[in-house]
C-alpha positions, 0 to 999 in steps of 0.5 A: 283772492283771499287777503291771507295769499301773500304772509311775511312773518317776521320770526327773529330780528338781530344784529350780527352777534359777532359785534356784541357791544359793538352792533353799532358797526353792523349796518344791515337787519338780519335775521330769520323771517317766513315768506308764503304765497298761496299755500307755499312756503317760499321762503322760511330759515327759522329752523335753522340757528345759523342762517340768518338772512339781510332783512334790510335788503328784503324791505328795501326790495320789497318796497320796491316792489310796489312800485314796479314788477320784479320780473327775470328781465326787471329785478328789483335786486339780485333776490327778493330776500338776500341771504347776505347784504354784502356790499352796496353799489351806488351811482353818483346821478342814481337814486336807487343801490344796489345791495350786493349779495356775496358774490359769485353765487346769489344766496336767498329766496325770490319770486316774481311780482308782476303788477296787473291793475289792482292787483299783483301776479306772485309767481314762486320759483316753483312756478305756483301762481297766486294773484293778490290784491295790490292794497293787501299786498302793500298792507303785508310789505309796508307791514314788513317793513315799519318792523325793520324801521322800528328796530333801527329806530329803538338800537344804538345810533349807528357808526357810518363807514369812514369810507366815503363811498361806503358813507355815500352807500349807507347814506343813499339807501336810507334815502331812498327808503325813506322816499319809497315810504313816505309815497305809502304813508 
């Protein structure tokens, strides 16, 4: 096991630029990132300018990940790095979103996180299997993740939905964020 397995650069982060000066309107992280697990690159859309991926869905899912498995049977999300952030889906008595990705067709990478012990199976959609330990694992997500924090922190304050359960939406996904973070701090 090599502490090296499991890699996510974080290459662009962005608001839409369709907002310009109005990117307190978009709600979602976006940008282009690079995901390798052992030898493979499972995810990489840095070298295509127009695609750009919801770098807020991925941190969330991923966090979610080191509490649980992301298996075919128990997903954490539609995919583990969503091509877009579409919608979110929130239940009244539910702590948990759901971040819609742009239906019928789920776009974005994934691979399956399964918990053993002290350590996490990384399994690629090309069936390549890495094990990780958990603590390198967590130290590569939360690493991940603080970025995308501290690019909401140092942008515009951001403009909530008028619509009440759009609000409630954005609402509960930093809530839920925020638990899932402080349980690593």
């Amino acid at each position: 096991m090599s502490s090296h397995a499991f890699k996510i650069e974080l290459k662009k982060i962005h608001w839409l630029e369709n907002y310009g000066d109005e990117d307190h309107l978009d709600l979602c992280a976006h940008g282009k990132v690079r995901v390798t697990i052992g030898n493979e690159i499972v995810a990489s859309n840095s070298s295509d300018p127009n695609d750009w991926w919801s770098l807020t869905a991925m941190a969330l899912h991923l966090m979610r990940t080191l509490e649980m498995s992301h298996t075919f049977e128990n997903p954490v999300g539609d995919c583990l790095v969503p091509g877009e952030g579409h919608h979110i889906d929130h239940l009244m008595n539910d702590l948990n979103v759901h971040i819609e990705t742009l239906h019928p067709m789920v776009k974005g990478k994934n691979w399956w996180v399964i918990h053993q012990n002290s350590n996490v199976k990384l399994i690629s959609e090309s069936s390549n299997e890495t094990i990780v330990r958990f603590n390198d694992y967590k130290s590569e997500v939360l690493d991940f993740v603080d970025k995308v924090q501290e690019f909401y922190r140092a942008s515009k304050p951001k403009t909530l939905p008028e619509d009440e359960y759009d609000k409630e939406g954005y609402l509960k996904l930093w809530a839920e964020w925020k638990l899932r973070r402080s349980k690593f701090a």
